[in-house]
C-alpha positions as CSV (number, residue, x, y, z in Angstrom):
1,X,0.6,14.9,19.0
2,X,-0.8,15.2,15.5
3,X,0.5,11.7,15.2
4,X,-1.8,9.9,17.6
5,X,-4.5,10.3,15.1
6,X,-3.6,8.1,12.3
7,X,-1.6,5.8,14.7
8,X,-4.8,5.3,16.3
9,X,-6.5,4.3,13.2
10,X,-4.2,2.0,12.9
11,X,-3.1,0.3,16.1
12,X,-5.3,1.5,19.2
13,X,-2.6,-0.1,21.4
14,X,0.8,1.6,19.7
15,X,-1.5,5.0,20.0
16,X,-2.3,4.1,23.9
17,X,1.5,3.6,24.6
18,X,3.1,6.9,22.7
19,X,0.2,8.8,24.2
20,X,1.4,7.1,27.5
21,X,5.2,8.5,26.3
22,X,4.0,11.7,25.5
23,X,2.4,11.9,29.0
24,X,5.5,10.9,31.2
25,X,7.6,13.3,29.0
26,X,5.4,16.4,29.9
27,X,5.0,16.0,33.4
28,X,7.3,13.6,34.9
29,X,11.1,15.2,35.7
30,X,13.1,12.8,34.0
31,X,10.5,13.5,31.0
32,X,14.1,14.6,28.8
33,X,15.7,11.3,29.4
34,X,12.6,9.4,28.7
35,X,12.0,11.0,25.5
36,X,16.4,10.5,24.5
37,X,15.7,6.5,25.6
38,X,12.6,6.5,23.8
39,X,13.7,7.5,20.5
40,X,17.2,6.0,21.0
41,X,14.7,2.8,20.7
42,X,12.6,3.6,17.6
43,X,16.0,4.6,15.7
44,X,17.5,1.0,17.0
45,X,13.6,-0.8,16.1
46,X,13.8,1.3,12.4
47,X,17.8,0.2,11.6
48,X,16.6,-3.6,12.7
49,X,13.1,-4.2,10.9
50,X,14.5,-4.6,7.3
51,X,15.9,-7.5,8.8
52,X,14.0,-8.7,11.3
53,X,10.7,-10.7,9.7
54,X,9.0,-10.6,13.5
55,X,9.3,-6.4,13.8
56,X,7.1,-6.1,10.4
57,X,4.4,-8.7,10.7
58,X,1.8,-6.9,8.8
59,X,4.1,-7.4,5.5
60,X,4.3,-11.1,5.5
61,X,2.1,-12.4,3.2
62,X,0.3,-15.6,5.3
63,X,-2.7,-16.0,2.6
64,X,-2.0,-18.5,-0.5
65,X,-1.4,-16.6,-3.8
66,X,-4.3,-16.3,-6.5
67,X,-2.4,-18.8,-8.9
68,X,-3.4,-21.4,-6.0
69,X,-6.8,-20.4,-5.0
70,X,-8.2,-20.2,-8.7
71,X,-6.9,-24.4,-9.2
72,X,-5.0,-25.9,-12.5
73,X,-5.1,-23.8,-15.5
74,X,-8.0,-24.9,-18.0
């Protein structure tokens, strides 16, 4: 649970649904199975990203590079 606090300064909606997780799994009888299927995911989501440019889109660079914003060299 100590994780929902910087996962939440991060991405309010990733906090929201692992908060959501966390719920099912406490009180909810097939809570073991959720929480196997549920990191049976994030291993599968975590063995994919390196590869997958959609999975990681905060580390694509989408802004020009300074060589182009500052113009021809004087």
């Amino acid at each position: 649970m100590l994780v929902l606090i910087p996962l939440g300064v991060m991405n309010v909606a990733a906090m929201a649904g692992l908060a959501a997780v966390i719920f099912l799994e406490k009180l909810w009888r097939g809570g073991p199975w959720l929480s196997w299927a549920v990191g049976i995911a994030f291993l599968v989501l975590a063995v994919l990203a390196p590869f997958q440019d959609w999975l990681l889109p905060g580390l694509q660079m989408s802004s020009p590079s300074m060589d182009r914003m500052l113009g021809p060299a004087l």
